[in-house]
VOBA-1610 file (N, C-alpha, C; in pm, whole numbers, padded with zeros to 5 digits, always signed):
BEGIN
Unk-04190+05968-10427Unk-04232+05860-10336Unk-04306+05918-10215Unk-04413+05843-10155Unk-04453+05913-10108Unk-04411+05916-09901Unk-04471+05995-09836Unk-04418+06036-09685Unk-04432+05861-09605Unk-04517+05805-09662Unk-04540+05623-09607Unk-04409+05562-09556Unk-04382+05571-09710Unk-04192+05510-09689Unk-04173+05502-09577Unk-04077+05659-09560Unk-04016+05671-09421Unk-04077+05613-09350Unk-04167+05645-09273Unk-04298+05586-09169Unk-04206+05442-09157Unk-04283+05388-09256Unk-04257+05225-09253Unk-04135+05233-09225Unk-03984+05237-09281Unk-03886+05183-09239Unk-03802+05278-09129Unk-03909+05360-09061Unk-03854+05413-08919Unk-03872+05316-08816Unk-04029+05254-08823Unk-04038+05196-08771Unk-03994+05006-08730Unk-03936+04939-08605Unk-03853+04851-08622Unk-03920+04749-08565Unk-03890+04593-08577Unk-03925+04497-08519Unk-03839+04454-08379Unk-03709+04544-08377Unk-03617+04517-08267Unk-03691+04584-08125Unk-03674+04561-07966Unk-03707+04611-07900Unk-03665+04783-07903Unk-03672+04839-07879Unk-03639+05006-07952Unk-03601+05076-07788Unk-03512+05107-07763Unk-03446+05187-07688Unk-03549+05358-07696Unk-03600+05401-07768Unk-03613+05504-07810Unk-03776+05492-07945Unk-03932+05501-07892Unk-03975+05540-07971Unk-04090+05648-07969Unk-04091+05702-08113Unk-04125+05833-08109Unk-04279+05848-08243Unk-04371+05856-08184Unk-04503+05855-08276Unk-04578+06005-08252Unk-04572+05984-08426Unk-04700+06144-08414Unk-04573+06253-08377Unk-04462+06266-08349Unk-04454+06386-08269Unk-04446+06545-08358Unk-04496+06611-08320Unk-04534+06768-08379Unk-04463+06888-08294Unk-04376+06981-08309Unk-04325+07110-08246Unk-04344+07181-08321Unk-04340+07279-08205Unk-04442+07440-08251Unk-04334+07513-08204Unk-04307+07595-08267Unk-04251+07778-08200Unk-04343+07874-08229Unk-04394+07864-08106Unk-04565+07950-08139Unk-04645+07899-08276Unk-04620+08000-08386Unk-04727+07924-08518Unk-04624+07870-08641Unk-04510+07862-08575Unk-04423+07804-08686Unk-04400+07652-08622Unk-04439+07584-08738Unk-04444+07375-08706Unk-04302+07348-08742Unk-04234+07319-08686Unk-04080+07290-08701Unk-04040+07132-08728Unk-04179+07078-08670Unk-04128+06892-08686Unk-04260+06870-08686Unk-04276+06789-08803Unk-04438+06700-08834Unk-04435+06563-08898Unk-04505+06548-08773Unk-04522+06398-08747Unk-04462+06295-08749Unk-04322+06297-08701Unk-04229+06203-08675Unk-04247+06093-08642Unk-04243+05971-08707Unk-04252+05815-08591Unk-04143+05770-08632Unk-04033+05705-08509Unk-03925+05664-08553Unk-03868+05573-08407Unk-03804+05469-08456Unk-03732+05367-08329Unk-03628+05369-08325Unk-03574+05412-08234Unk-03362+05438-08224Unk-03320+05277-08112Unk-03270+05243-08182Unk-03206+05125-08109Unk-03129+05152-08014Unk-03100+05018-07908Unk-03006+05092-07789Unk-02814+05027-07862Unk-02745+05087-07805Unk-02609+05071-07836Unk-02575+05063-07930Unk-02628+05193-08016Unk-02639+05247-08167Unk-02613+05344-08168Unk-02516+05384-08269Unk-02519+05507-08264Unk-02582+05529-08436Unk-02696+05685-08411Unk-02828+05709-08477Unk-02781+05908-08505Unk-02758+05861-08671Unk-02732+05987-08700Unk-02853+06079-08777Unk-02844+06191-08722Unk-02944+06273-08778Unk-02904+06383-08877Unk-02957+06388-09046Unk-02852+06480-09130Unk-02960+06513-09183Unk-02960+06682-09270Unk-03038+06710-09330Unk-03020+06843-09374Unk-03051+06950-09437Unk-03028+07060-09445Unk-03031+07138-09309Unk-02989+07253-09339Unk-03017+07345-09185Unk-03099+07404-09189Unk-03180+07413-09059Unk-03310+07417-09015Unk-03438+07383-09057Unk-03397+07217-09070Unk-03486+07120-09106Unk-03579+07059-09013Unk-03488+07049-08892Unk-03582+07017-08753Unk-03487+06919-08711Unk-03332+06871-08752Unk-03273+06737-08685Unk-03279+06804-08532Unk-03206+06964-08514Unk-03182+06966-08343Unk-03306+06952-08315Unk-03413+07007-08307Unk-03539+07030-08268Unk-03578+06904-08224Unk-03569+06812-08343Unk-03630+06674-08220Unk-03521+06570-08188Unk-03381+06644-08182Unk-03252+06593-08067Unk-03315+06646-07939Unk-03334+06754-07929Unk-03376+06836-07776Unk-03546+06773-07720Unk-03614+06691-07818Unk-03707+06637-07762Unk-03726+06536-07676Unk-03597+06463-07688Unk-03561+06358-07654Unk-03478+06371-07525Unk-03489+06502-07464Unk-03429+06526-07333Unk-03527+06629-07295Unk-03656+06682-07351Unk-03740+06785-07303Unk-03660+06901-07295Unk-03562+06946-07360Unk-03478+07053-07371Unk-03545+07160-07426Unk-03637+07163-07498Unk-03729+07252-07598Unk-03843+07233-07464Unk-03843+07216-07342Unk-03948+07271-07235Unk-03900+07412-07172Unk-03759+07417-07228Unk-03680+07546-07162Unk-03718+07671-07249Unk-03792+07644-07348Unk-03864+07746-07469Unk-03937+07783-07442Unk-03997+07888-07398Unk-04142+07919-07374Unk-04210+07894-07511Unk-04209+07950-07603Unk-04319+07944-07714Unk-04287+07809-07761Unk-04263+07716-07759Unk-04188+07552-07814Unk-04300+07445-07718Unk-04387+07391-07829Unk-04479+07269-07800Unk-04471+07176-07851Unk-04472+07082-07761Unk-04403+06929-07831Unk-04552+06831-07811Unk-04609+06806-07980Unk-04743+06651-07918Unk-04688+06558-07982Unk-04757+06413-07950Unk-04681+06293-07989Unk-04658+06226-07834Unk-04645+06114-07886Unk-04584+06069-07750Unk-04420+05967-07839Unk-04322+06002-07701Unk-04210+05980-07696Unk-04147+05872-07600Unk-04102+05770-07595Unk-04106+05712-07494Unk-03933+05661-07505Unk-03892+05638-07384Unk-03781+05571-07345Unk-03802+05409-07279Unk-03778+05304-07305Unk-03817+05159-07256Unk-03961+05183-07233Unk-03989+05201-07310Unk-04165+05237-07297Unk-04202+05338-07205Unk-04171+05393-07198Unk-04185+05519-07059Unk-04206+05628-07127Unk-04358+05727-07077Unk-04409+05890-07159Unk-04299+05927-07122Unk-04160+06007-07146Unk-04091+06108-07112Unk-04179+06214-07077Unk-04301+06230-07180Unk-04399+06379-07151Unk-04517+06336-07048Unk-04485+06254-06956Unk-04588+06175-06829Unk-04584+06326-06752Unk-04653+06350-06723Unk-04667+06471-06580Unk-04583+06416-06489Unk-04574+06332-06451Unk-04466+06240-06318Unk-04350+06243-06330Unk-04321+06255-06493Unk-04169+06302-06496Unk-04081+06367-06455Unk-03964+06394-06399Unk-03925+06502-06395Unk-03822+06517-06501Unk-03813+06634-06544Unk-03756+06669-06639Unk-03569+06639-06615Unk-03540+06699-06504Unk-03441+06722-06431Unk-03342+06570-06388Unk-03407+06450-06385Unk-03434+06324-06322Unk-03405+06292-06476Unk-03505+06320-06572Unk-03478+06227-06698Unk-03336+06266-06793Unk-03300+06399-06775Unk-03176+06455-06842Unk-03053+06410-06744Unk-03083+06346-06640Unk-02957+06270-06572Unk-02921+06130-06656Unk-03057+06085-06728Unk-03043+05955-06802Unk-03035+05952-06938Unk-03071+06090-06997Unk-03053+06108-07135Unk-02955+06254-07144Unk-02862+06200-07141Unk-02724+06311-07144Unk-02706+06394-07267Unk-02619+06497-07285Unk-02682+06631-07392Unk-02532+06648-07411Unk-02447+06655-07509Unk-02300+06735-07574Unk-02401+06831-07631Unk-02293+06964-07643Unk-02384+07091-07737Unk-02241+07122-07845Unk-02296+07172-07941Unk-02252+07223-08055Unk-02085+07263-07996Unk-02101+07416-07928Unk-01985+07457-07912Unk-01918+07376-07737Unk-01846+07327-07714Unk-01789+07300-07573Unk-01811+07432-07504Unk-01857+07337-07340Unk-01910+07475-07259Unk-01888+07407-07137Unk-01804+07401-07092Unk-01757+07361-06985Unk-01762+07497-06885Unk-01818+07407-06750Unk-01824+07537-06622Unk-01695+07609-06628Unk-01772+07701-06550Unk-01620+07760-06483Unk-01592+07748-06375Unk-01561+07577-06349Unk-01484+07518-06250Unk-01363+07471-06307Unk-01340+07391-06208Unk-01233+07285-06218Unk-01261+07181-06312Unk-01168+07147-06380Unk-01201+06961-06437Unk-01252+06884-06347Unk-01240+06885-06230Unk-01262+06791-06099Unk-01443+06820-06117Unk-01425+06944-06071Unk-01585+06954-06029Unk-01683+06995-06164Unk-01610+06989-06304Unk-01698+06986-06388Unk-01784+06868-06409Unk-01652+06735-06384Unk-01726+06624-06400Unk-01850+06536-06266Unk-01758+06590-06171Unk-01862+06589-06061Unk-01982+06654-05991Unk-01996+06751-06075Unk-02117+06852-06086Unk-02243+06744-06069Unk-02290+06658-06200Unk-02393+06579-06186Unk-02429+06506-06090Unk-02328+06407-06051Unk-02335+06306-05964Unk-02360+06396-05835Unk-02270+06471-05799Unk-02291+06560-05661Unk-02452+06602-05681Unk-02528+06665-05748Unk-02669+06731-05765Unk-02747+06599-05751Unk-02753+06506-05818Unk-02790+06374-05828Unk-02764+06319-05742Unk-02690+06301-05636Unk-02711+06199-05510Unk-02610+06078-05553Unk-02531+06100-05681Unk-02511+05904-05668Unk-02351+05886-05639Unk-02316+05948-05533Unk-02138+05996-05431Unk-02201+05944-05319Unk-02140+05809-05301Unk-02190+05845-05130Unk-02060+05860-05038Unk-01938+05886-05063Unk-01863+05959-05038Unk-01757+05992-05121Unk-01666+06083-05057Unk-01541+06142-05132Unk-01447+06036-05263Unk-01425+05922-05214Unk-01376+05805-05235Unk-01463+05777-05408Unk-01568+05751-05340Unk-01694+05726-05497Unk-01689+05798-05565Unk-01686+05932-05537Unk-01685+06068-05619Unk-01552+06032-05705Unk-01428+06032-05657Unk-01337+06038-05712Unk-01313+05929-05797Unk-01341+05788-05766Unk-01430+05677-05887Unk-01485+05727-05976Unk-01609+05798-05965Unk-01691+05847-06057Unk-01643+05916-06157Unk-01541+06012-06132Unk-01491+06151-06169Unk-01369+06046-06287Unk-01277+05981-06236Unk-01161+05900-06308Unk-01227+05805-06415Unk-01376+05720-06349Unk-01384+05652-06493Unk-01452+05759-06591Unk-01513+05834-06596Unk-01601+05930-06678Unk-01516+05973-06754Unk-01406+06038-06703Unk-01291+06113-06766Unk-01201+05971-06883Unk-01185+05875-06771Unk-01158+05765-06882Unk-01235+05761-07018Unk-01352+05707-06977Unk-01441+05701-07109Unk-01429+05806-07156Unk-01403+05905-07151Unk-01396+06022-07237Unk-01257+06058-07298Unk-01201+05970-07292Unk-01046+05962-07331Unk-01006+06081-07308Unk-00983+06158-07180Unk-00933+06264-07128Unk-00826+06219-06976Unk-00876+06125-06951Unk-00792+06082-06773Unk-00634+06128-06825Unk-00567+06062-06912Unk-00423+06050-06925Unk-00429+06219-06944Unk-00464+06305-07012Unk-00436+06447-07039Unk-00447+06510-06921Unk-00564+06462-06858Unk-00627+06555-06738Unk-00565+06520-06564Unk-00556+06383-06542Unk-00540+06352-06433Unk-00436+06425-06283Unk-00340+06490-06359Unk-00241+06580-06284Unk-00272+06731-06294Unk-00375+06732-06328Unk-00430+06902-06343Unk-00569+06910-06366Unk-00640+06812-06271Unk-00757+06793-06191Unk-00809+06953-06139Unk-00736+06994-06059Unk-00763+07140-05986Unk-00747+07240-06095Unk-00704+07259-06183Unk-00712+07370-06267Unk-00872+07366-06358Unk-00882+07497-06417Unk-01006+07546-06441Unk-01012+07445-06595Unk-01157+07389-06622Unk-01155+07362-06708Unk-01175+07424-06846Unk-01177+07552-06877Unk-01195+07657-06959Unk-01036+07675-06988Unk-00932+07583-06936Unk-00815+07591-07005Unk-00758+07513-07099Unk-00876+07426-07113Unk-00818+07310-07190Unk-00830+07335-07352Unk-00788+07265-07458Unk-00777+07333-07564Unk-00943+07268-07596Unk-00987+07313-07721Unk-01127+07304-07798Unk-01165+07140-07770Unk-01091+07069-07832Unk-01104+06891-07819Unk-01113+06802-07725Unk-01050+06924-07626Unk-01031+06864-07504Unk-01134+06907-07388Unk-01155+07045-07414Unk-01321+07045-07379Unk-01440+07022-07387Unk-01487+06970-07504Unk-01543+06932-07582Unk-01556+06761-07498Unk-01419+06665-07481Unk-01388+06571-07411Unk-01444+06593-07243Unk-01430+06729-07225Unk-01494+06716-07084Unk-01623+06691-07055Unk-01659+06753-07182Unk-01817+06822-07172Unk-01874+06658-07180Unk-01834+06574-07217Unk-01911+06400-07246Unk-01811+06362-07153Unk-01738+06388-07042Unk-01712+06293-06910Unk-01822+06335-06847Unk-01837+06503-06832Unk-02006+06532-06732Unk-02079+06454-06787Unk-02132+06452-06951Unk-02240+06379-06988Unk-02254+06231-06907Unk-02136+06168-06906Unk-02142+06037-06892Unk-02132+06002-06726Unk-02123+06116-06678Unk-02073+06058-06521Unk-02179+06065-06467Unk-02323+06100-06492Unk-02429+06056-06433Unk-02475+05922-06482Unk-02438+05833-06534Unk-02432+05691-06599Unk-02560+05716-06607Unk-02595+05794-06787Unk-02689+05801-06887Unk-02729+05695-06939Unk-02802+05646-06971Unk-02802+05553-07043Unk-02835+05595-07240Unk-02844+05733-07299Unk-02860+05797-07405Unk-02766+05863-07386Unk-02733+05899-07501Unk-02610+06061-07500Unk-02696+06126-07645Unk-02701+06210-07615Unk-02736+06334-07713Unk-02615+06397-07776Unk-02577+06418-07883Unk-02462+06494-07934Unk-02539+06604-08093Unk-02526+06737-08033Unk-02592+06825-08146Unk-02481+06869-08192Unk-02404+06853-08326Unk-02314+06877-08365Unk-02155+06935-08354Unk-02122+06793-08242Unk-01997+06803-08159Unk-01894+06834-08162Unk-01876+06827-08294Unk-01757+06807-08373Unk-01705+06969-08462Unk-01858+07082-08467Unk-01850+07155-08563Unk-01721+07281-08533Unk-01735+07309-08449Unk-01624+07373-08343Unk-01453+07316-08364Unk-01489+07261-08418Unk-01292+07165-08355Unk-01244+07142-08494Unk-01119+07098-08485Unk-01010+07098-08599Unk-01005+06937-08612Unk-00996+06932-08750Unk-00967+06745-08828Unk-00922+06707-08670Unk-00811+06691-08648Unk-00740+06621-08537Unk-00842+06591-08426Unk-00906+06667-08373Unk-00993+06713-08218Unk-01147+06647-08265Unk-01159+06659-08426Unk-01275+06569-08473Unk-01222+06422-08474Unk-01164+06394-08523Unk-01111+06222-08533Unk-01077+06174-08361Unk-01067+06227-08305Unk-01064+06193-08136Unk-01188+06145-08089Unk-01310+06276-08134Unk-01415+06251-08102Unk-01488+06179-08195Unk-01462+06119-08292Unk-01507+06054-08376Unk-01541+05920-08321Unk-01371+05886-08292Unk-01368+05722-08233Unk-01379+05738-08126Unk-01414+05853-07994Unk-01471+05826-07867Unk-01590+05799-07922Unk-01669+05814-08023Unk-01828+05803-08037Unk-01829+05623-08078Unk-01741+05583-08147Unk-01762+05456-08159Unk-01763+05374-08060Unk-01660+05440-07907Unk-01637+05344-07833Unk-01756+05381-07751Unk-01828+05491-07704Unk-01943+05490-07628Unk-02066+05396-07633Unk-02070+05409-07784Unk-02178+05325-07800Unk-02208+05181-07726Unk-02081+05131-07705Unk-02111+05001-07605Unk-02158+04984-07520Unk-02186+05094-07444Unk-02232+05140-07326Unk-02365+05238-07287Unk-02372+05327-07441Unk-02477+05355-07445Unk-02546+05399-07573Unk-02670+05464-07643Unk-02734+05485-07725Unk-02693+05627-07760Unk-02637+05673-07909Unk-02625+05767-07905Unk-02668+05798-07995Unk-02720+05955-07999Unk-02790+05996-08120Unk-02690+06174-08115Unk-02656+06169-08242Unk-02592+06292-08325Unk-02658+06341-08476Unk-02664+06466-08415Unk-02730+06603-08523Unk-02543+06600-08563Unk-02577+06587-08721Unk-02430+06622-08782Unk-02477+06707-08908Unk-02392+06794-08958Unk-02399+06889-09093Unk-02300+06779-09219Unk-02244+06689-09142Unk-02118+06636-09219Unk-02182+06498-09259Unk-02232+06495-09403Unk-02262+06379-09423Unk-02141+06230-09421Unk-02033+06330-09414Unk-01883+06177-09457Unk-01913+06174-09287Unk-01914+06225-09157Unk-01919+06225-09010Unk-02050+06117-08987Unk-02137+06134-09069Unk-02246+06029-09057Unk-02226+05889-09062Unk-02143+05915-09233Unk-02127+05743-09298Unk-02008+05715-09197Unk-01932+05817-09109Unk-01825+05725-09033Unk-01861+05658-08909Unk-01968+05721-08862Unk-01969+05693-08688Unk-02076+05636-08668Unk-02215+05668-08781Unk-02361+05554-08739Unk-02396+05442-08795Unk-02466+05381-08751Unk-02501+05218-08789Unk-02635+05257-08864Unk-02729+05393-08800Unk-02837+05451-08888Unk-02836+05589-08859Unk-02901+05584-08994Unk-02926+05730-09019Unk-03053+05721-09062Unk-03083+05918-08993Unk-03237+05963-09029Unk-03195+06100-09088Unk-03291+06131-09223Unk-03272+06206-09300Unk-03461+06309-09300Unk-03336+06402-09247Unk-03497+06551-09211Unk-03495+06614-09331Unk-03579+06693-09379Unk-03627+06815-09469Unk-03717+06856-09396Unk-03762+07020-09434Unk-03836+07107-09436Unk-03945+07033-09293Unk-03883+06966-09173Unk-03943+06917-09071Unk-04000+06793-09054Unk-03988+06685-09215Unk-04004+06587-09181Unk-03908+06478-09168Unk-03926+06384-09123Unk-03816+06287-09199Unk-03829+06195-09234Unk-03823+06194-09392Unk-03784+06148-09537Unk-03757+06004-09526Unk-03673+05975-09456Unk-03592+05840-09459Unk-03529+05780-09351Unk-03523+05698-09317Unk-03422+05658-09179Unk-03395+05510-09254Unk-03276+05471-09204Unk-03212+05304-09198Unk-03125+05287-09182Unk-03034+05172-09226Unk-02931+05162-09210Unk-02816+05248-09311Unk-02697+05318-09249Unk-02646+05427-09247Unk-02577+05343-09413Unk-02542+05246-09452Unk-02481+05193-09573Unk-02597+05250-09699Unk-02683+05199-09653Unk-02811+05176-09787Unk-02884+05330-09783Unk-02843+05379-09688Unk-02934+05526-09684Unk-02799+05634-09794Unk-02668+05584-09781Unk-02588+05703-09847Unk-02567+05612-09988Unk-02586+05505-10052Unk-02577+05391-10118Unk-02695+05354-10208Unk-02789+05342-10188Unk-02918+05311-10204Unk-03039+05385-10163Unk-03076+05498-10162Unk-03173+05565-10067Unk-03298+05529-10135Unk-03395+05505-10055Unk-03528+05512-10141Unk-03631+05629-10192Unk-03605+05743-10134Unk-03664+05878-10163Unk-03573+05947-10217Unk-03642+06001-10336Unk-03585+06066-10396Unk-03488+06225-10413Unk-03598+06262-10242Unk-03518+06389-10159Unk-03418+06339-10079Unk-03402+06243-10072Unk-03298+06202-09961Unk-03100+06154-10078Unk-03191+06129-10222Unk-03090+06129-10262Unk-03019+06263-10324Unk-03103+06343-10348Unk-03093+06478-10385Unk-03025+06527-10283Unk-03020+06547-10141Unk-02943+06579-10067Unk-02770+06519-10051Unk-02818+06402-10057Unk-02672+06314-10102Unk-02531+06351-10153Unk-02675+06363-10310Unk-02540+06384-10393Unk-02537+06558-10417Unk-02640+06641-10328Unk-02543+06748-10319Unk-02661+06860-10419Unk-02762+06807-10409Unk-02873+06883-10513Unk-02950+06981-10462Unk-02972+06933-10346Unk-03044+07032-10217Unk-02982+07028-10088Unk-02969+07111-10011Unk-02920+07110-09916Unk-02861+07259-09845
//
């Protein structure tokens, strides 16, 4: 079948939280992602699966200009958030990753406190206008991150003590306490044990109410549990996107079912 497909059913008739035309990355002369067009809905969560090193992180990190921290890494296409160039010169990079929030693979929490891990953002960002707010800020973040009840009496201790799941939990109260309106998650879960995954599983269901999330997963059963859609990469393109039922159920490309059921990958 041919590359059209995808195209067509990336693209949506819904207002699109998230769209992405043409886009092309370079690592110097190696093309890592070609020609992506695709619409991520808002208060969705939008899974990205595919073999490894297909290009899903590559254009997760586009979507926060994270691949500007690359020297040899060129991103064309235009990308937009509520219609907005993310790649506008006016942007700031710094300004837009306060609104499109980033989990990474392994938990990496400062080496502060729980207190001031989660208040790191907001403090750099301006949005404390005093002690009082901060500490608002800091309690619901940690809430939404289903960490407050674990964490709340050992606020002052370092957060590099907490176990894998639970850092991991910190690392998306920072995400969230600059009230993102995206969360980025590049394979959150790969690090942690069944238990510390099923935590973060159903924190991902409950975020979504609140905001748009998009996850790079290796785990196709992690896909069919937590997204409403899925987009399916190869060798830098992607193949397929839809709804996450009919894409593991019904796929229309024939590489996308080959990956599926386990033929390539």
């Amino acid at each position: 079948m041919k590359d059209t497909q995808a195209t067509e059913t990336a693209v949506t008739t819904e207002t699109p939280k998230i769209t992405a035309r043409g886009v092309q990355v370079y690592y110097g002369d190696t093309h890592a992602i070609k020609d992506v067009d695709v619409d991520i809905a808002a208060n969705t969560v939008t899974a990205f699966i595919g073999p490894s090193g297909c290009g899903k992180s590559t254009f997760l990190r586009c979507i926060n200009r994270m691949n500007d921290t690359i020297p040899i890494a060129r991103v064309e296409g235009d990308i937009r958030i509520d219609g907005e160039d993310i790649y506008d010169k006016r942007v700031d990079p710094v300004q837009l990753r306060a609104k499109v929030g980033m989990v990474f693979q392994k938990p990496n929490p400062f080496p502060k406190s729980i207190y001031d891990n989660v208040a790191y953002g907001p403090r750099i960002h301006g949005l404390a206008t005093d002690k009082a707010d901060l500490n608002n800020i800091v309690e619901n973040a940690l809430r939404r991150a289903a960490l407050w009840d674990e964490a709340k009496d050992r606020l002052d201790e370092p957060g590099t003590g907490l176990s894998g799941g639970q850092q991991q939990r910190l690392c998306i109260a920072r995400a969230v306490a600059t009230a993102p309106e995206i969360l980025l998650m590049d394979e959150p879960c790969s690090a942690l044990d069944p238990i510390a995954t099923a935590q973060i599983e159903e924190l991902i269901d409950e975020l979504r109410q609140n905001f748009s999330v998009v996850i790079v997963t290796h785990s196709m059963q992690q896909a069919a549990r937590v997204s409403q859609k899925t987009a399916f990469f190869h060798l830098g393109h992607l193949v397929e996107y839809g709804e996450t039922g009919k894409i593991f159920t019904s796929p229309e490309d024939s590489r996308t079912e080959s990956y599926i059921s386990g033929r390539i990958g």
